[in-house]
C-alpha positions in Angstrom: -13.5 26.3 30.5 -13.9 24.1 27.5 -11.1 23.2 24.7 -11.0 21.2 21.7 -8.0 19.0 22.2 -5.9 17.5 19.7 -4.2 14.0 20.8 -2.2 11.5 18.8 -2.7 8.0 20.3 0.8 6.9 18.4 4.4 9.2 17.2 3.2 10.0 13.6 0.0 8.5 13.7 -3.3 11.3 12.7 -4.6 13.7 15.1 -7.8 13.3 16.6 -10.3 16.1 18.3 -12.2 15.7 22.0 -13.4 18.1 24.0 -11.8 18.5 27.8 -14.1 20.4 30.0 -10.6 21.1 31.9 -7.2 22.7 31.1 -4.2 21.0 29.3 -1.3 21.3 28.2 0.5 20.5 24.8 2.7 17.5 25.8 0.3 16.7 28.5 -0.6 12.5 28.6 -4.5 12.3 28.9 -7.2 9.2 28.8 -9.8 9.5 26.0 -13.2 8.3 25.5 -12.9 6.3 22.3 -15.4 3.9 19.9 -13.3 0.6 21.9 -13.3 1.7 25.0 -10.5 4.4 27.1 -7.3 5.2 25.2 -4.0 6.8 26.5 -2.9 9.7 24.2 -0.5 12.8 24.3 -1.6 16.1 23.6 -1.0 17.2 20.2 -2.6 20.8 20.0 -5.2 23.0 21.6 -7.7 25.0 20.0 -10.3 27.6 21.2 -14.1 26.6 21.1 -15.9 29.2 18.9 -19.2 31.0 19.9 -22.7 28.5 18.9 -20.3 26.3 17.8 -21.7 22.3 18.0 -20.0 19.9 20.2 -22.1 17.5 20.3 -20.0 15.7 18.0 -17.2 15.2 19.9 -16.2 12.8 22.8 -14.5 14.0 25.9 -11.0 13.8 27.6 -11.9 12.1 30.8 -8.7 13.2 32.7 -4.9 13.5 32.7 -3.2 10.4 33.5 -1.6 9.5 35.9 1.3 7.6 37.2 -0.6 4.4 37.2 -2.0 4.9 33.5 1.3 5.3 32.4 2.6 2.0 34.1 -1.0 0.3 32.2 0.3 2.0 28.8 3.7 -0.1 29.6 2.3 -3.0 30.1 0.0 -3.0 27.2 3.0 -2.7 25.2 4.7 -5.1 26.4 1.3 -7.3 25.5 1.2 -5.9 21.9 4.5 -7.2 21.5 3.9 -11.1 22.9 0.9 -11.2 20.8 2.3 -10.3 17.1 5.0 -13.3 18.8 1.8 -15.4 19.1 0.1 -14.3 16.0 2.7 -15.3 13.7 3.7 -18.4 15.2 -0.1 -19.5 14.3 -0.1 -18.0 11.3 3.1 -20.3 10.2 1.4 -23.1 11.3 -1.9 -22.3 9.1 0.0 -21.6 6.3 -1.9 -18.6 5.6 -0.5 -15.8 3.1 -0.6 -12.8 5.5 2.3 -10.7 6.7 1.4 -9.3 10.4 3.1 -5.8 11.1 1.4 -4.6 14.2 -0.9 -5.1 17.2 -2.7 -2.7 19.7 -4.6 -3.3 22.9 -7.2 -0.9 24.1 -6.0 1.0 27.5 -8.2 -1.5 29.7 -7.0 -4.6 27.6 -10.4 -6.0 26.4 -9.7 -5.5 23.1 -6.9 -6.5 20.5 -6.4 -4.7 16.9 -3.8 -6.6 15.1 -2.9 -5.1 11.3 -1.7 -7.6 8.6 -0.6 -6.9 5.0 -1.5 -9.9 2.4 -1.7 -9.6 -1.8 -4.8 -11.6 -1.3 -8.5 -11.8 0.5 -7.6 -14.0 3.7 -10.1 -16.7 5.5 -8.8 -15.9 9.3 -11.7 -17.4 10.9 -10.1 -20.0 12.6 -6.7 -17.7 13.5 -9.4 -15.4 15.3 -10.5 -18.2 17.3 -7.2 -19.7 18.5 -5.7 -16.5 19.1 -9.2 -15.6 21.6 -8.4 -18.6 23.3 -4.9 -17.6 24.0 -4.5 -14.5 24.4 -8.1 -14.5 26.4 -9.5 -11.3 24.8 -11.4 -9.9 21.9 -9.6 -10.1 18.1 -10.1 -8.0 15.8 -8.1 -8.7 12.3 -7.4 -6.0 9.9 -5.9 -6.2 6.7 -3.6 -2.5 5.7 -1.7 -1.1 3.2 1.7 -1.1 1.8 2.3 2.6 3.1 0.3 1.8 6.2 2.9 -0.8 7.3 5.5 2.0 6.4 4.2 4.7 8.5 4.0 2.4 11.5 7.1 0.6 11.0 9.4 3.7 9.8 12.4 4.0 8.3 14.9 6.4 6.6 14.0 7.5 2.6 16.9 8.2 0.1 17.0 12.2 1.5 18.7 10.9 5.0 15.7 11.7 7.0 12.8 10.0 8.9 9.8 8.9 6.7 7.1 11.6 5.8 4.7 9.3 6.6 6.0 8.0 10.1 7.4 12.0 11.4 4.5 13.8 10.7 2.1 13.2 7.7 -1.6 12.8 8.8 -2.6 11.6 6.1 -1.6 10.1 2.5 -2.1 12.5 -0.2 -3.0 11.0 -3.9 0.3 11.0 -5.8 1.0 10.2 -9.9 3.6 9.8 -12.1 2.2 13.2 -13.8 3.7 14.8 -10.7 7.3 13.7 -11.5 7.0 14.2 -15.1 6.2 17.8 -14.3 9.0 18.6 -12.0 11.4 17.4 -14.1 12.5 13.9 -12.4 14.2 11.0 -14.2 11.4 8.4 -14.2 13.7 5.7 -12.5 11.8 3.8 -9.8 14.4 3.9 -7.8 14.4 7.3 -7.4 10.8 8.3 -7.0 9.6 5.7 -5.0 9.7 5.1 -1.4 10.5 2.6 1.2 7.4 1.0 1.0 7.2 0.9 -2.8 5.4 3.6 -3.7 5.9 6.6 -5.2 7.3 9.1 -2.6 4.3 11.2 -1.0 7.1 14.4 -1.2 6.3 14.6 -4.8 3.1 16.7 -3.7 4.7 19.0 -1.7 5.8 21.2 -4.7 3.5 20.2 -7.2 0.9 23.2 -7.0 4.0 25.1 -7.9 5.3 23.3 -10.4 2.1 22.7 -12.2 1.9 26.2 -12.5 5.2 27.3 -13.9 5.4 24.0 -16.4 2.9 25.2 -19.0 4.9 28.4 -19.5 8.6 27.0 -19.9 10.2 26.0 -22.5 11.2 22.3 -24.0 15.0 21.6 -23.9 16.1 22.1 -27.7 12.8 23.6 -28.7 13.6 26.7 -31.0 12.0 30.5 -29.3 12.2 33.8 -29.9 13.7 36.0 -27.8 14.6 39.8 -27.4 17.5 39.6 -29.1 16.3 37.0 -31.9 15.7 33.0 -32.3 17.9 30.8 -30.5 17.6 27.0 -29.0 16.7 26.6 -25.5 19.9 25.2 -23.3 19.2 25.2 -19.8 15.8 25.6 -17.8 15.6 26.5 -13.8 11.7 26.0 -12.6 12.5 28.0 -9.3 13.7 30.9 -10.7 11.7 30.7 -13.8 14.7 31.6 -16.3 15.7 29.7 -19.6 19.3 29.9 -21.6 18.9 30.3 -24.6 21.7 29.5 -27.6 21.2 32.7 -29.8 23.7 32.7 -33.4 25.5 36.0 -34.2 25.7 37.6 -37.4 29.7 36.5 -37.4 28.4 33.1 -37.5 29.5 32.6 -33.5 26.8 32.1 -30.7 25.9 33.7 -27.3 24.2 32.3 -24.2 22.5 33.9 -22.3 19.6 33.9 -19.6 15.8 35.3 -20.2 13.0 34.9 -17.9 9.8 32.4 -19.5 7.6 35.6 -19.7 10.2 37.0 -22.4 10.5 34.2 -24.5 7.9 32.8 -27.0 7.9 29.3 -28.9 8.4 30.1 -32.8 6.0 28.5 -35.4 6.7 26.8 -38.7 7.0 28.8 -41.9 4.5 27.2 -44.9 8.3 26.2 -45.9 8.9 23.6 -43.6 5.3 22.8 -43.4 5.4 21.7 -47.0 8.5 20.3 -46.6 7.3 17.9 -43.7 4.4 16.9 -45.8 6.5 16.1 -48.9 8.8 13.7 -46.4 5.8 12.4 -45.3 4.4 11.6 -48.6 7.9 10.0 -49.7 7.5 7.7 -45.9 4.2 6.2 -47.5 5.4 5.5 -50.9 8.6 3.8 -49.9 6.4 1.7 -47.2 4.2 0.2 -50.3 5.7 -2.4 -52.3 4.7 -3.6 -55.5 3.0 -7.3 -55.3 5.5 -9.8 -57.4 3.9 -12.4 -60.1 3.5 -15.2 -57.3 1.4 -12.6 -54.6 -0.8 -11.1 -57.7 -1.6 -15.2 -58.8 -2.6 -15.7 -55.5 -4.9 -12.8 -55.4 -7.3 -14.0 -58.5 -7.3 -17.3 -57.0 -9.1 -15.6 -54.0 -11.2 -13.1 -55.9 -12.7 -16.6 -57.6 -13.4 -18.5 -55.2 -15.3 -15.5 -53.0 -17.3 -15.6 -56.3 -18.1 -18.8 -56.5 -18.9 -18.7 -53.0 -21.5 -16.0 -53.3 -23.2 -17.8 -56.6 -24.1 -21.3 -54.7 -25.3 -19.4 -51.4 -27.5 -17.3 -54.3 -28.8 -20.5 -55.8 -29.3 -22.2 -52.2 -31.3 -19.5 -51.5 
């Protein structure tokens, strides 16, 4: 019986699909068939083949590991470990601007992948070839991300808990400012941005929502009509889609109360204020032009005749 197996090679790190032509468990530590050889993975998930589905692009789980693999799998980490030692002590001695963060051998140990963060393009062709030499094995250098290094390195964000990225994100989603703006956030770096930097990757989890609902509520201190008449928007709540509104009473009090965004509407201008605003406006541009004194106006003809002269003898060059 044949399953489609999903198997992380690393906590936190993206799921990827073989084919087992046996049955697993969830939980269950296989060896894989992978592009660099055998790789020792847990099982992640299990899903059903479908009927004429293809499956010729997948590669296979070649068996469940054993007691042995698992003592390889040690040992390989204790070698990843040694060679980011080794890595960076070259690295010091070559000067070169690169910041190594991790290393992984392939389950039979023929093969090296060490990650490195750096502003900059890196010449490494000489650190390949020392590091070949001593740690007697193929090198392969690869230069990551900022949130790349976070999700393999962890940490704890500013909620208290584990890192999206390193618990259970597969991959990173594209996240803007836009995103905060329309949930309402203070646009303080410190607040919106991650351990690594960035802005936090939780900032997408609501946004379908919230991209939704922001179009129809109302602007803090933006004037709206109401059931009960025009008042000034107080208070907002996104989640339960309800505004307070500041409404003035006939006994020249005021009353607050609470109306949902589909029972309010945003008032528009009378021609009153309209002409009003374009009278202000008009008054704005007169006050920002000044009259030219005696000295400014001298200065002026003086120009005008020389451009004049100018223009005559490049007529009679001509």
């Amino acid at each position: 019986m044949q399953q489609k197996v999903g198997v992380r090679f690393k906590i936190g790190t993206k799921v990827y699909t073989f084919l087992a032509d046996f049955s697993v468990e969830v939980g269950d530590y296989v060896i894989v068939e992978t592009s660099l050889g055998q790789g020792y993975a847990v099982v992640d998930k299990i899903e059903e083949v479908k009927e004429n589905e293809d499956l010729s692009m997948y590669k296979k789980v070649l068996r469940v590991a054993t007691k042995e693999d698992a003592k390889q799998n040690e040992i390989n980490c204790e070698k990843e470990k040694a060679a980011i030692a080794t890595t960076k002590e070259f690295v010091e001695k070559m000067n070169l601007d690169m910041n190594v963060v991790n290393a992984e051998y392939s389950f039979d140990g023929s093969k090296v992948i060490i990650d490195f963060i750096s502003d900059n393009r890196v010449d490494f062709r000489d650190l390949v070839k020392d590091l070949a030499v001593k740690l007697k094995t193929r090198i392969e250098l690869r230069q990551i991300g900022i949130r790349d290094q976070a999700k393999m390195v962890g940490g704890i964000g500013i909620c208290g808990r584990v890192c999206c990225c390193a618990s259970h994100l597969k991959d990173f989603e594209k996240v803007s400012i836009k995103m905060a703006k329309v949930q309402g956030l203070a646009l303080n770096p410190t607040k919106i941005s991650g351990s690594c930097g960035r802005l936090m990757c939780c900032l997408e989890y609501e946004n379908e929502y919230y991209s939704e609902v922001y179009p129809k509520m109302p602007k803090l201190n933006a004037e709206v009509k109401t059931p009960d008449g025009v008042g000034v928007v107080m208070y907002t709540n996104a989640l339960k889609q309800i505004a307070s509104v500041k409404i003035t009473t006939n006994d020249g009090g005021f009353t607050i109360k609470d109306y949902s965004f589909d029972d309010i509407s945003k008032t528009s201008p009378t021609n009153n204020q309209n002409n009003n605003q374009k009278e202000n406006n008009q008054k704005q541009i007169k006050v920002n032009i000044k009259p030219l004194t005696e000295e400014q106006e001298v200065k002026e003809e003086n120009n005008k005749k020389q451009n004049k002269n100018f223009n005559k003898n490049k007529n009679k060059k001509k």
